[in-house]
DSSP file (Angstrom, degrees, kcal/mol; ACC not computed):
  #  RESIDUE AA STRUCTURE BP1 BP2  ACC     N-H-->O    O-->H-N    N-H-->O    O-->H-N    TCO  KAPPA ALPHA  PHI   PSI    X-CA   Y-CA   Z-CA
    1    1 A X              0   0    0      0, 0.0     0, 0.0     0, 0.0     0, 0.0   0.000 360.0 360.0 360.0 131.2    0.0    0.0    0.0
    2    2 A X        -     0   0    0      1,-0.2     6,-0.1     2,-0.1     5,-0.0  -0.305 360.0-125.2 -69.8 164.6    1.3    3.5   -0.4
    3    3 A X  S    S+     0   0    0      4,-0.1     2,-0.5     2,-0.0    -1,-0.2   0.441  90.7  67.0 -91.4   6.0    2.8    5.1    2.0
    4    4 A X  S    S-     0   0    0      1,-0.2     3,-0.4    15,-0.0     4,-0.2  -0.956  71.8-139.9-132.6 129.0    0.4    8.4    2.0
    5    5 A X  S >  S+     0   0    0     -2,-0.5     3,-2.4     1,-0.2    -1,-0.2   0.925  96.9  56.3 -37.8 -54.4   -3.2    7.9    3.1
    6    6 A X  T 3  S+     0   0    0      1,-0.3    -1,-0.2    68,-0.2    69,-0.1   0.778  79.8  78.6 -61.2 -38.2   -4.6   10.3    0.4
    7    7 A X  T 3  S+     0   0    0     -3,-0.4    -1,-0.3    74,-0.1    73,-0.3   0.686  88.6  99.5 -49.5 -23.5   -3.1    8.6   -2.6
    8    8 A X  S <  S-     0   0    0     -3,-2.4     2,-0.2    -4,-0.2     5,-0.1  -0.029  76.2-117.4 -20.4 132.6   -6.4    6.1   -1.9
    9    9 A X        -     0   0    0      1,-0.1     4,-0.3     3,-0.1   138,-0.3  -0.786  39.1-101.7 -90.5 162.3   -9.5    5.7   -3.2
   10   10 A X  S >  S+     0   0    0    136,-1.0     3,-0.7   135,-0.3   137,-0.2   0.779 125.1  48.8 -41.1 -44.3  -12.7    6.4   -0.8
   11   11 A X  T 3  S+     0   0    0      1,-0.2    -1,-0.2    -3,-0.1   136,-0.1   0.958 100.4  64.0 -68.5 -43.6  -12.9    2.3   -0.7
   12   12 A X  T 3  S+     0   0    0      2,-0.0     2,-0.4     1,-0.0    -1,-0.2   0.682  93.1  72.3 -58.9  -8.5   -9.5    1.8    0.0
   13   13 A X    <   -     0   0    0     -3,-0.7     2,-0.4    -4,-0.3    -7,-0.0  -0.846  59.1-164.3-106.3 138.8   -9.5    3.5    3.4
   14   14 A X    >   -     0   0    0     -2,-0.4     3,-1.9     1,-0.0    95,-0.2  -0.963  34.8 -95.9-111.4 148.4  -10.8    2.4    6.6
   15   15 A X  T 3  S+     0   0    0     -2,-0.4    95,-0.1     1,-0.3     3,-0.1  -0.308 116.1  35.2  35.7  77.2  -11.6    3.8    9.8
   16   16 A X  T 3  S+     0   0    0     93,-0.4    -1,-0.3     1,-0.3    94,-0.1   0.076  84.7 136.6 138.5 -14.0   -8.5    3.1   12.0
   17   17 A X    <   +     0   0    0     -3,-1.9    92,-0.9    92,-0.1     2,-0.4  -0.199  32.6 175.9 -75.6 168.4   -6.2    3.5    9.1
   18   18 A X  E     +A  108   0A   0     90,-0.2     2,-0.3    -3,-0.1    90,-0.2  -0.961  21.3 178.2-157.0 161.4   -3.0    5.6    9.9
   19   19 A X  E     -A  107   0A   0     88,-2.3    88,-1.8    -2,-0.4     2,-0.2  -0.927  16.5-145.5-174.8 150.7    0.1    7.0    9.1
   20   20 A X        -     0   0    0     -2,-0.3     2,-0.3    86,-0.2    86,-0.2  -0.769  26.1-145.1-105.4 161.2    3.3    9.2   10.2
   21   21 A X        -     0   0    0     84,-0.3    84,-0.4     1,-0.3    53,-0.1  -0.804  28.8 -80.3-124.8 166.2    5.0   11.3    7.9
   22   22 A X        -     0   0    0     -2,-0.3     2,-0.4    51,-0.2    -1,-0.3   0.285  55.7-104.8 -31.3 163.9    8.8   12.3    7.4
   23   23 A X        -     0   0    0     81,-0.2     2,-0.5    79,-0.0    81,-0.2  -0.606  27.2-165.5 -89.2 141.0   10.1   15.3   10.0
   24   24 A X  E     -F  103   0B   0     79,-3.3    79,-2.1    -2,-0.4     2,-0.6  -0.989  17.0-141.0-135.3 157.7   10.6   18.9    8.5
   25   25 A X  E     -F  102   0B   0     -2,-0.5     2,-0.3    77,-0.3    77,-0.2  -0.912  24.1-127.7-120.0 112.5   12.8   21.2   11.1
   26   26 A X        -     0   0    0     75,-2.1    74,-2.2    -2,-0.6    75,-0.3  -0.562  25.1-148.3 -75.7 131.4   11.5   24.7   11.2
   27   27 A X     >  -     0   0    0     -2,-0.3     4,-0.7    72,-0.2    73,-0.1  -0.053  32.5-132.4-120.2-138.3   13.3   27.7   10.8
   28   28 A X  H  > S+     0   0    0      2,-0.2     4,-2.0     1,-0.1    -1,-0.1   0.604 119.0  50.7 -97.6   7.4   13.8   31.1   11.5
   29   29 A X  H  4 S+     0   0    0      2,-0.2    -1,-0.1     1,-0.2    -3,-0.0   0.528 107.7  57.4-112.1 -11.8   14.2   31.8    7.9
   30   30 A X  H  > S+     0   0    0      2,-0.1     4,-1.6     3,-0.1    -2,-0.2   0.642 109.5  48.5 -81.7 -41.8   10.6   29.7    7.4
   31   31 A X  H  X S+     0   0    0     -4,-0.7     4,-1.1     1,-0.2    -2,-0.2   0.888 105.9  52.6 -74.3 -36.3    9.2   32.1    9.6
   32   32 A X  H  X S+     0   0    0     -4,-2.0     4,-0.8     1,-0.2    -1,-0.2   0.623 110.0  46.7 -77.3 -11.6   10.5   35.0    8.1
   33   33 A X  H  4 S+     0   0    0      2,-0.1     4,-0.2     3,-0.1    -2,-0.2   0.681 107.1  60.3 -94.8 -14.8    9.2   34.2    4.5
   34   34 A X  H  X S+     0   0    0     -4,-1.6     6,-0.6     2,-0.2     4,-0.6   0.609 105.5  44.4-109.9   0.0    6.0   33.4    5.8
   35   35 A X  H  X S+     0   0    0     -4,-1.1     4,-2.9    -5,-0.2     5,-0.3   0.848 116.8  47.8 -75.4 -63.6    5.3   36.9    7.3
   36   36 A X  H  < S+     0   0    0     -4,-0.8    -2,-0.2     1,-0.2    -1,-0.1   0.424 110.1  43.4 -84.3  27.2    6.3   38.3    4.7
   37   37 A X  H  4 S+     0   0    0     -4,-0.2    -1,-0.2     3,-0.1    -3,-0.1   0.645 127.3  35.7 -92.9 -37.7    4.6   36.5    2.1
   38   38 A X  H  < S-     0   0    0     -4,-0.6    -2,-0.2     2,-0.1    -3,-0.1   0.819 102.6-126.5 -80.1 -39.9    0.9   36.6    4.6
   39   39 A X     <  +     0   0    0     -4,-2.9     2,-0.9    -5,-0.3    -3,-0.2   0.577  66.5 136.5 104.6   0.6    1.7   40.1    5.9
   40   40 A X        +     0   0    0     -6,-0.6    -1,-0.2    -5,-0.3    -2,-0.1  -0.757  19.0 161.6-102.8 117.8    1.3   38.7    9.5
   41   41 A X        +     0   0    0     -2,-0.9    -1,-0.1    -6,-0.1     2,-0.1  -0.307  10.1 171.5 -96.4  40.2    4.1   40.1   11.8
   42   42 A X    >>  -     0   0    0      1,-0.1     4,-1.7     3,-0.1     3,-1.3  -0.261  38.1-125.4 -33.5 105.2    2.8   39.5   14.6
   43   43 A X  T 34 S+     0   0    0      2,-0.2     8,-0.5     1,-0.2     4,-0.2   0.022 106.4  65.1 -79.8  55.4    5.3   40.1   17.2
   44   44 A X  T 34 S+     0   0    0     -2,-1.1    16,-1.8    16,-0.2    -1,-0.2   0.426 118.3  38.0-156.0 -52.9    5.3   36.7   19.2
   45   45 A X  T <4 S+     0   0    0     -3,-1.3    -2,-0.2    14,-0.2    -3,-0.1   0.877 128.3  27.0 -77.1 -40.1    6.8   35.5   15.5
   46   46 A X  S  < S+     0   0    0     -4,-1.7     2,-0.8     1,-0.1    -3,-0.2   0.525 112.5  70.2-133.8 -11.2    9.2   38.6   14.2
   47   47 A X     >  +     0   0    0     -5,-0.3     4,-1.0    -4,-0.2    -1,-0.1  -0.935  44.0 172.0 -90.3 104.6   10.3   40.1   17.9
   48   48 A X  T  4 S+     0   0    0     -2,-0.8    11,-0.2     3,-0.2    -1,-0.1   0.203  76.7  54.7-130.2  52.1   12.2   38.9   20.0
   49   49 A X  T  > S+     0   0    0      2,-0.1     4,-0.9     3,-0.1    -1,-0.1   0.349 116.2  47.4 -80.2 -29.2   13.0   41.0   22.5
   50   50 A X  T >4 S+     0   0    0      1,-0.2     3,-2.7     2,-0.2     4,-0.3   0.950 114.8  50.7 -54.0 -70.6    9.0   41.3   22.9
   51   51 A X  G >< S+     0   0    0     -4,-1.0     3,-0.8    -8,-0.5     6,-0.7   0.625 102.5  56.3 -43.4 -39.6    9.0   37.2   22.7
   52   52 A X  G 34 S+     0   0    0      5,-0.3    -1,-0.3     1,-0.2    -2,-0.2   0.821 102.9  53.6 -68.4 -20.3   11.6   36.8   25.4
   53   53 A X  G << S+     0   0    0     -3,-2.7    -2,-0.2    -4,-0.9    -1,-0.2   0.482 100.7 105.6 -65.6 -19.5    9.0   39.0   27.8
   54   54 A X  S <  S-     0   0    0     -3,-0.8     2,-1.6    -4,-0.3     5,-0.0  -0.074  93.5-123.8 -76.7 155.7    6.5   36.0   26.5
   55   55 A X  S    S+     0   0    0      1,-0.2    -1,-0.1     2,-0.1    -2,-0.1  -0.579 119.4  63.8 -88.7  68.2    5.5   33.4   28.5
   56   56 A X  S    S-     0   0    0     -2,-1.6    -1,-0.2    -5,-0.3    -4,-0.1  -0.060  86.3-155.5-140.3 -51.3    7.3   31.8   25.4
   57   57 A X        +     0   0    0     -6,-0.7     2,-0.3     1,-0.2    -5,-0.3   0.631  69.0  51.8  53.2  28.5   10.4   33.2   26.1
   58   58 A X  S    S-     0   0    0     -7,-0.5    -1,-0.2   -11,-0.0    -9,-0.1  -0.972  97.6 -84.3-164.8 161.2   11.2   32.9   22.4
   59   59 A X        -     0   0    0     -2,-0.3    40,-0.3   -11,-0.2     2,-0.3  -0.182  49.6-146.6 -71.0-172.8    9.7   33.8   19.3
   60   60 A X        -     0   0    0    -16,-1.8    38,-0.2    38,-0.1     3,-0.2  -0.891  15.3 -97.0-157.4 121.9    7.4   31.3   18.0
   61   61 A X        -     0   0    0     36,-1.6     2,-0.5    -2,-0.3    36,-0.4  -0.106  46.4-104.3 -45.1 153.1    6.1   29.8   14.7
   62   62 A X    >>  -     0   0    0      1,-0.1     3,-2.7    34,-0.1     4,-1.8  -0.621  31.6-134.6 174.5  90.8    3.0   31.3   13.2
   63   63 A X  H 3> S+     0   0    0     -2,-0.5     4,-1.8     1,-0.3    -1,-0.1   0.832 103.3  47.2 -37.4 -44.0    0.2   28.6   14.0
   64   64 A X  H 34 S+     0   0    0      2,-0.2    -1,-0.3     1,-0.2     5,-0.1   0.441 104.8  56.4 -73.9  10.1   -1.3   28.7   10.5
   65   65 A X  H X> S+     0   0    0     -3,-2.7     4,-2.5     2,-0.2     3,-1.4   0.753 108.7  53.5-123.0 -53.1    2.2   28.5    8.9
   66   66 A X  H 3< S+     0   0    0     -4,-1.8    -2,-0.2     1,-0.3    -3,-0.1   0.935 112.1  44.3 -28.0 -68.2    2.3   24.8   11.5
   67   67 A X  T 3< S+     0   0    0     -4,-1.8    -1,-0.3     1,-0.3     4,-0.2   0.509 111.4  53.0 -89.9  -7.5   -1.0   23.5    9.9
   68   68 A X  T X> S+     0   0    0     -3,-1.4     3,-1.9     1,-0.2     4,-1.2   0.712 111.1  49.6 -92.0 -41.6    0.1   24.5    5.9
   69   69 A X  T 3< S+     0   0    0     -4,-2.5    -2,-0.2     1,-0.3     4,-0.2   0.411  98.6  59.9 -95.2  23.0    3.3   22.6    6.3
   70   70 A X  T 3> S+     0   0    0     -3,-0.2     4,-1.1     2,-0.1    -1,-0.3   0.520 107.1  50.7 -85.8 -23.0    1.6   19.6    7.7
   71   71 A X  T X4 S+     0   0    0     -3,-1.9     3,-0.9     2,-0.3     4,-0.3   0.980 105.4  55.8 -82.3 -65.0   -0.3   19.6    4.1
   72   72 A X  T 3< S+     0   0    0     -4,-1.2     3,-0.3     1,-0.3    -1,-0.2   0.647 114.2  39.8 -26.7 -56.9    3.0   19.9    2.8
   73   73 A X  T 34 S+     0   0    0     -5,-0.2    -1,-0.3    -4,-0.2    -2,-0.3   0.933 121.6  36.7 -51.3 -55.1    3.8   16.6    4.8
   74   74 A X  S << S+     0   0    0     -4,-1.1     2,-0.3    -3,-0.9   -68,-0.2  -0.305  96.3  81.4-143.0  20.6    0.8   14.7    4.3
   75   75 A X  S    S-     0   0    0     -4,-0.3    -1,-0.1    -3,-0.3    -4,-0.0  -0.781  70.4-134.7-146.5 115.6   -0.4   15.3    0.8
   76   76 A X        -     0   0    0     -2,-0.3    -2,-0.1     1,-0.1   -71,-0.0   0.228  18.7-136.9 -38.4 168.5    1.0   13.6   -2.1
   77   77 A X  S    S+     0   0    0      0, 0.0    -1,-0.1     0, 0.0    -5,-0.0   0.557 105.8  35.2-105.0 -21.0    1.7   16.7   -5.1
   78   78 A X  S    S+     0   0    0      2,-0.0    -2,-0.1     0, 0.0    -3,-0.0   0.570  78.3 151.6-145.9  -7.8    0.1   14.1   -7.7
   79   79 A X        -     0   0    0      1,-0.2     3,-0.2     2,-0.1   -72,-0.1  -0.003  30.2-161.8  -5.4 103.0   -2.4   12.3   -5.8
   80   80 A X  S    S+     0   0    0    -73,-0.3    -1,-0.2     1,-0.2    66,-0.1   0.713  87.1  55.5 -87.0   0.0   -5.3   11.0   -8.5
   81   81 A X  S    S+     0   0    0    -74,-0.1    65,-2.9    64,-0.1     2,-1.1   0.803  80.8  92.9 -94.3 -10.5   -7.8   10.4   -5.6
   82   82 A X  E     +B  145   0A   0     -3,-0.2    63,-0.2    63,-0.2     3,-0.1  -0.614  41.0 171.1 -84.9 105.0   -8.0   13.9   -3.8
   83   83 A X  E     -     0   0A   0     61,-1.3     2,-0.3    -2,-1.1    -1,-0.2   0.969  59.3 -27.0 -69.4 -46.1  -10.7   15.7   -5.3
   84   84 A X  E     -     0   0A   0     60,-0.5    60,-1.7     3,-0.0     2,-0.4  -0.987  56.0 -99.4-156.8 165.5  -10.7   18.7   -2.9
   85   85 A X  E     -B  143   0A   0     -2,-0.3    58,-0.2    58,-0.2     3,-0.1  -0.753  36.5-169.1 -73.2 138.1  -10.0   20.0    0.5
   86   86 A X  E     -     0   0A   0     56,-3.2    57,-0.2     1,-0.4     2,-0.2   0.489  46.3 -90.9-120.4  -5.2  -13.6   20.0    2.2
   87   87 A X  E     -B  142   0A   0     55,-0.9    55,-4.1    57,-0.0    -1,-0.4  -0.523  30.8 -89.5 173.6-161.3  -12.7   21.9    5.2
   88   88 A X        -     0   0    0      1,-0.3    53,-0.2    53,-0.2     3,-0.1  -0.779  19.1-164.5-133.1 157.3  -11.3   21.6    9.2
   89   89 A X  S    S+     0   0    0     51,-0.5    -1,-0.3     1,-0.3     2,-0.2   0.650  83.1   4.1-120.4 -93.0  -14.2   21.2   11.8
   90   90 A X        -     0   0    0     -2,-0.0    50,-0.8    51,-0.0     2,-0.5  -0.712  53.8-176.3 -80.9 135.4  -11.4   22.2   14.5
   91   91 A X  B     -C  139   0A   0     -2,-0.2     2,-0.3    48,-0.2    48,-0.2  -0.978  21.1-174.1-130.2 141.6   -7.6   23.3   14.4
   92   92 A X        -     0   0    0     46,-2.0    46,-0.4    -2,-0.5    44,-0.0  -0.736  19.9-152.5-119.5 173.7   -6.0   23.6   18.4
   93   93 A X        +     0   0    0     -2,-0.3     2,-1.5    44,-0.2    44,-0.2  -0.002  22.1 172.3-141.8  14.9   -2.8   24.9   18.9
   94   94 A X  S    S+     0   0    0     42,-0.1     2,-0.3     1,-0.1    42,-0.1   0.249  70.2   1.1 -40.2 -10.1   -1.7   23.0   22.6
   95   95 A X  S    S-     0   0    0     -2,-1.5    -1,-0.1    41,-0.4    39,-0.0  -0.890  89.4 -96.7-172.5 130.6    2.0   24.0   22.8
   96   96 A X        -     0   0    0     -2,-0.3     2,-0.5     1,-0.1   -34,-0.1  -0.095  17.1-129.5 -65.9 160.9    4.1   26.1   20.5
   97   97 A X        -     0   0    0    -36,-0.4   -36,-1.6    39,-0.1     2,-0.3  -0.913  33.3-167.8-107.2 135.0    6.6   25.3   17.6
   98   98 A X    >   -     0   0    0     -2,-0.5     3,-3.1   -38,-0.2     2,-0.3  -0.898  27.8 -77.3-128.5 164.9    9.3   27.1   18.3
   99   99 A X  T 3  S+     0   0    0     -2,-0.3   -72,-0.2   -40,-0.3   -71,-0.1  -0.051 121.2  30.0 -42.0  90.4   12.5   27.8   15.9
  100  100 A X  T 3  S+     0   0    0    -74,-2.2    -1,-0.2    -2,-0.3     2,-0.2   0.271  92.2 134.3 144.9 -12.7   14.5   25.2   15.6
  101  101 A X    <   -     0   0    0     -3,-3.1   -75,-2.1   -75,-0.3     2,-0.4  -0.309  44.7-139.8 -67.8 136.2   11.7   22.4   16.1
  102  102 A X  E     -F   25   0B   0    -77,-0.2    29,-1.5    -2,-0.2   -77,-0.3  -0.833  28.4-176.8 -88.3 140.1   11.2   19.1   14.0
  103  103 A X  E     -F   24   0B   0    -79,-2.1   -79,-3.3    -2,-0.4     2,-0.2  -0.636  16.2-178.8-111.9-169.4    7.8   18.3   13.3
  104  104 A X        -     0   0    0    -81,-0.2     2,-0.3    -2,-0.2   -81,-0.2  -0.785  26.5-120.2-162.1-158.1    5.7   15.6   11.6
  105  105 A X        -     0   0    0    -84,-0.4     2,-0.6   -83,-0.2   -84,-0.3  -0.757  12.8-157.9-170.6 108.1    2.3   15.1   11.0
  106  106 A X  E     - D   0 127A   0     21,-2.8    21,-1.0    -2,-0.3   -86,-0.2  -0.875  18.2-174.5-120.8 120.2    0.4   12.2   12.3
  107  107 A X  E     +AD  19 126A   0    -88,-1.8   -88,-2.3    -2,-0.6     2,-0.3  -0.663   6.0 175.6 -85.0 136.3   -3.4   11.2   10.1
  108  108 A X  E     -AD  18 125A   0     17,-1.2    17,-4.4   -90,-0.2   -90,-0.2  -0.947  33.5-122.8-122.6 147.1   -5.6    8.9   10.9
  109  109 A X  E     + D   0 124A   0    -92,-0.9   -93,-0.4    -2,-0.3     2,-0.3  -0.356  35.5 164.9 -67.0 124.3   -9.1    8.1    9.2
  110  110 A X  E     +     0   0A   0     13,-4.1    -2,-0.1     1,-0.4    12,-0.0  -0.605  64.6  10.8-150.5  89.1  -11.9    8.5   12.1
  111  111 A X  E     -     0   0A   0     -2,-0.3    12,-1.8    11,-0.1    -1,-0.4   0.508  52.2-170.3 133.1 137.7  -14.6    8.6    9.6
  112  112 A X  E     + D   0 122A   0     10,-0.3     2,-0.2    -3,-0.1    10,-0.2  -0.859   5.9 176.7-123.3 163.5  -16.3    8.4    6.2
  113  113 A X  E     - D   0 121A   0      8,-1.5     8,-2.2    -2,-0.3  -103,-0.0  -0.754  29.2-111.2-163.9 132.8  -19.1    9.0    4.5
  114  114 A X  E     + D   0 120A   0      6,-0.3     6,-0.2    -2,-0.2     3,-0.1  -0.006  26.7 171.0 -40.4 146.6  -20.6    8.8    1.0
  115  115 A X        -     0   0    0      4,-1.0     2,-0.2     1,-0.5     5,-0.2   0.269  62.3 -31.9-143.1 -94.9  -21.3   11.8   -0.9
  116  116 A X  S    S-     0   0    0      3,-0.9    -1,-0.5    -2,-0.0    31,-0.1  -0.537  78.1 -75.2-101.5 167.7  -22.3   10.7   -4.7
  117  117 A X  S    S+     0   0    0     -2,-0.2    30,-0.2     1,-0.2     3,-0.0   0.850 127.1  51.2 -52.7 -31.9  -21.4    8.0   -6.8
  118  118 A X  S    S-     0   0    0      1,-0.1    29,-1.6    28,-0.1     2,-0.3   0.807 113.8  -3.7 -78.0 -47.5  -18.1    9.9   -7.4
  119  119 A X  E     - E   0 146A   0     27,-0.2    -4,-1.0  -110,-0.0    -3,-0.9  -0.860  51.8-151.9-145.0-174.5  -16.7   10.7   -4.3
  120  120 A X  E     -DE 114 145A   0     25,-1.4    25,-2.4    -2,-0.3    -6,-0.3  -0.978  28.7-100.1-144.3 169.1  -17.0   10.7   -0.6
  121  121 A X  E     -DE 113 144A   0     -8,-2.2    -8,-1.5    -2,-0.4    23,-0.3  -0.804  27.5-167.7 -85.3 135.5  -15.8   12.8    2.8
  122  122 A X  E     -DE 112 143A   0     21,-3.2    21,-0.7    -2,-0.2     2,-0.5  -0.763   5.9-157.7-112.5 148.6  -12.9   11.3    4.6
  123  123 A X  E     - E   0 142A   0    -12,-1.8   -13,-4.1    -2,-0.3     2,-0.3  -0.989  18.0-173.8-122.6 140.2  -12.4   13.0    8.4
  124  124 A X  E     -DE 109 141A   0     17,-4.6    17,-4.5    -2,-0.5     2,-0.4  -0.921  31.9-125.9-124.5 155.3   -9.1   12.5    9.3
  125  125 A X  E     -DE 108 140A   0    -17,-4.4   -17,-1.2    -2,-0.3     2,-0.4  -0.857  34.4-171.7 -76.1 138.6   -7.4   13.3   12.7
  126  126 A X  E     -DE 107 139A   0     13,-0.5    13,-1.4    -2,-0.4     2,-0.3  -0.899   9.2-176.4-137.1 120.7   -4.5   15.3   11.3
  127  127 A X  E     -DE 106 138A   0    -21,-1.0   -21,-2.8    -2,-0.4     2,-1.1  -0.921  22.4-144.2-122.0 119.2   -1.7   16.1   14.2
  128  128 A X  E     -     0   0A   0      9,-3.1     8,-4.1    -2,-0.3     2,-0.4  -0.564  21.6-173.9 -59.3  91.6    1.2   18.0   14.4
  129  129 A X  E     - E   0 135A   0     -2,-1.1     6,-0.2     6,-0.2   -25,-0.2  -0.798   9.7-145.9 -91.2 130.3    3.9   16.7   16.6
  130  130 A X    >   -     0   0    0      4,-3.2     3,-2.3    -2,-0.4   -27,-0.2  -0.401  49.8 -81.5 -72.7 167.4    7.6   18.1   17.8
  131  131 A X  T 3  S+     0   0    0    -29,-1.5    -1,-0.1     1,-0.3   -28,-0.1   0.452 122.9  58.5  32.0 -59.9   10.3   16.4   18.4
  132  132 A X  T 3  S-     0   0    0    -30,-0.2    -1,-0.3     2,-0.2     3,-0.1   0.635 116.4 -98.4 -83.7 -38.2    9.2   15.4   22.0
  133  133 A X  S <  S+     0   0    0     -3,-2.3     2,-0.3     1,-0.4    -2,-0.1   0.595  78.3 142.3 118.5 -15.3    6.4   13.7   21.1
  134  134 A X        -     0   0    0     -4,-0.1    -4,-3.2     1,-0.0    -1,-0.4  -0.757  57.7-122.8-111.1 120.7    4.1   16.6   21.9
  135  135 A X  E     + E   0 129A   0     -2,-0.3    -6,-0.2    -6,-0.2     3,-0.1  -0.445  34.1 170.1 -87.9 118.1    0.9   17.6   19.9
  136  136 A X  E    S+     0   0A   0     -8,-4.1     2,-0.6     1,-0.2   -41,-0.4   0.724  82.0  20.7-106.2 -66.5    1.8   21.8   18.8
  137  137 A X  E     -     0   0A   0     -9,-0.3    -9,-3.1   -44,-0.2     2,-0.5  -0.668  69.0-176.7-119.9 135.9   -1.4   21.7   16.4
  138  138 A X  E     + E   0 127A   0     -2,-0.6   -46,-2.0   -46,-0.4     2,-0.3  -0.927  23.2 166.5-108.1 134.8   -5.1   18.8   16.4
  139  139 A X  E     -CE  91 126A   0    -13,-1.4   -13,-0.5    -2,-0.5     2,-0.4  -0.883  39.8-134.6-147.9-175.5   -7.1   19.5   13.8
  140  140 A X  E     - E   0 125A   0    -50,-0.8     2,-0.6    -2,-0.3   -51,-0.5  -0.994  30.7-168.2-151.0 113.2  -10.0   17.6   12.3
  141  141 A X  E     - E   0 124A   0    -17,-4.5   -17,-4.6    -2,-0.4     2,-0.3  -0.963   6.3-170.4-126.0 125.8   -9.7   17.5    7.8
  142  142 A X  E     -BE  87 123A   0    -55,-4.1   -56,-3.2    -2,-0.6   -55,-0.9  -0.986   8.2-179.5-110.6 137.2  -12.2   16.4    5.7
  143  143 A X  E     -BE  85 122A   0    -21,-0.7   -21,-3.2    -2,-0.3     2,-0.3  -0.981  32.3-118.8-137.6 172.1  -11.4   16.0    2.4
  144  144 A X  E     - E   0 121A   0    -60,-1.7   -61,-1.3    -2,-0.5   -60,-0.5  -0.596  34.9-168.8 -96.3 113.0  -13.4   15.0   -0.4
  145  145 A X  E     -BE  82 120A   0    -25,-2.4   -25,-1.4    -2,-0.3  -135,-0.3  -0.964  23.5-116.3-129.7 118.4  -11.9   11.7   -1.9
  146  146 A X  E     - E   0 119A   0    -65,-2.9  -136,-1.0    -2,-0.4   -27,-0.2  -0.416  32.9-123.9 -76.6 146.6  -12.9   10.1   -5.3
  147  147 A X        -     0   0    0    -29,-1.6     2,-0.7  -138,-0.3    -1,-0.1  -0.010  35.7 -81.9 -79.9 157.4  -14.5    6.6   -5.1
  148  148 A X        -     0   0    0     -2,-0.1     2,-0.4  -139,-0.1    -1,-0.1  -0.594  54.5-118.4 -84.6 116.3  -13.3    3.2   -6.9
  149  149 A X        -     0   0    0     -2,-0.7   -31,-0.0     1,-0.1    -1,-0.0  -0.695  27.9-115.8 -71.0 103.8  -15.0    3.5  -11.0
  150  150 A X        -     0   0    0     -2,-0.4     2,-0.2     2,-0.0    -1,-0.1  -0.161  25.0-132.3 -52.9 139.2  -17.3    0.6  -11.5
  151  151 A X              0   0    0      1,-0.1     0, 0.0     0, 0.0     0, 0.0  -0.680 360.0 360.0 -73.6 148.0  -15.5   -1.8  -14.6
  152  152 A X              0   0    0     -2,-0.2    -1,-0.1     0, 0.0    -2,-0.0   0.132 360.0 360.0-113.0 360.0  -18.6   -2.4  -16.9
C-alpha cells in the first residue's frame, strides 16, 4: 500500500487507518518568508525582545504556517484520488513550535461517509507533533476523496 493515506480511493481506506509522515525542522528563515509572504508580523513571530518578555520566552512559529506545512507533509503533489480540501471542523494549537523544532504530522481516518457515486468525505485526525512527542497543532480534515470506477 502506499505510504500516504490520500493517494487512496474512498474504498481503499478504513476507519483506523494511519500514518506518520517524514520530519521537516522549522526555521527562523521559514518564519520570516512566511510573514512576509501573509503580511502577519505578529510580534510573538518577528520580535524577539517582545517574545523573550513571552511566557514563550522565544519567538514562536505562526500557527497557521504549522498547519500549511503539515499539508506539505501529508499530501502527495500528484495524488489521483484527492478531489478537494472539504474543510477543518477544529484546528487547536496546545503548545508552540518554536524555531529550531522538528515536526511531523500524524493522520488517521476517524470517519467516512458517502457523498455521490463519485466521491466521498474522509475526516481524518491530522496532528502535528515536535520532536518530543508533543501535539503543537489537532485539527480535524475532511477532504473530499474520489470513489473506486465501476468496470462495466
Amino acid at each position: 500500500m502506499d505510504r500516504y493515506l490520500l493517494n487512496r480511493t474512498f474504498e481503499e481506506l478504513t476507519v483506523g487507518d494511519r500514518q506518520a509522515t517524514r520530519g521537516r525542522t522549522v526555521t527562523e528563515a521559514d518564519i520570516v518568508n512566511w510573514c512576509a509572504l501573509t503580511g502577519d508580523w505578529f510580534v510573538l513571530h518577528t520580535d524577539r525582545v517582545v517574545a523573550e518578555q513571552s511566557p514563550f520566552r522565544q519567538r514562536i512559529a505562526p500557527g497557521l504556517m504549522v498547519l500549511a506545512y503539515a499539508t506539505g507533509l501529508g499530501v502527495p503533489a500528484d495524488s489521483p484520488n484527492i478531489i478537494a480540501n472539504y474543510g477543518s471542523e477544529r484546528v487547536r494549537y496546545p503548545r508552540p513550535t518554536l524555531i529550531g523544532d522538528t515536526i511531523h504530522l500524524e493522520v488517521e481516518v476517524t470517519e467516512k461517509k458517502e457523498r455521490d457515486a463519485g466521491s466521498g468525505v474522509v475526516t481524518l485526525r491530522w496532528d502535528v507533533l515536535n520532536q518530543n512527542g508533543e501535539t503543537v497543532c489537532a485539527s480535524s480534515l475532511q477532504v473530499l476523496v474520489a470513489r473506486e470506477r465501476k468496470r462495466s
